[in-house]
N, C-alpha and C positions, 0 to 999 in steps of 0.2 A: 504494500500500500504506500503510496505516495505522498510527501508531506504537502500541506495545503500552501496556497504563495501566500507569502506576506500581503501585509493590505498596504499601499500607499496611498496620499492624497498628493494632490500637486502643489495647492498652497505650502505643503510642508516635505520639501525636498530633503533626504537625508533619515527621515524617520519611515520606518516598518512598522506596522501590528499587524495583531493576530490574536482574536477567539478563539478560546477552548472551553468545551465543557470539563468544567474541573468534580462537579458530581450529577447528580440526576436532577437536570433543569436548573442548573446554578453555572454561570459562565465568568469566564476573568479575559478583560480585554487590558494588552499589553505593547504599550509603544514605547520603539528605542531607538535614539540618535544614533548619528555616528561616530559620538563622543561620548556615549555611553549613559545619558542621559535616560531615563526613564518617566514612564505614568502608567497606572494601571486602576482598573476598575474592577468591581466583583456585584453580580447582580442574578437578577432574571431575564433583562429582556439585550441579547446579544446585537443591537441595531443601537439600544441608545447608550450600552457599555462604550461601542467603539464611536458612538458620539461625543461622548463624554471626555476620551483618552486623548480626542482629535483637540476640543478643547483645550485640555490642560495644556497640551504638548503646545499649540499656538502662545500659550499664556509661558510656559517655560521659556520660549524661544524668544517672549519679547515681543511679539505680535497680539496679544490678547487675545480673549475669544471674541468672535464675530455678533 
């Protein structure tokens, strides 16, 4: 089985995530620079986890959230 691609956005050049269900209907979205920076979320609904991470990550970078 093959790993899933990382998720990019374009606003945020340099950062990956990526959802995983971590147990039965509970997921953790994880985005990482390419300085090792990090943001991560833990929830139920895997759309607004990597909404959320997309945010922070903007706000880390010094761009805010939109």
């Amino acid at each position: 089985m093959s790993e899933p691609a990382a998720i990019t956005f374009p606003e945020l050049p340099g950062w990956t995530f990526d959802v995983d269900e971590v147990s039965a209907g509970v997921y953790r979205a994880v985005g990482v620079d390419e300085s090792g920076r990090g943001v991560q979320a833990t929830g139920t609904d895997p759309d607004q986890l990597l909404d959320e991470c997309r945010r922070a990550a903007m706000a880390v970078r010094g761009g805010g959230a939109p």
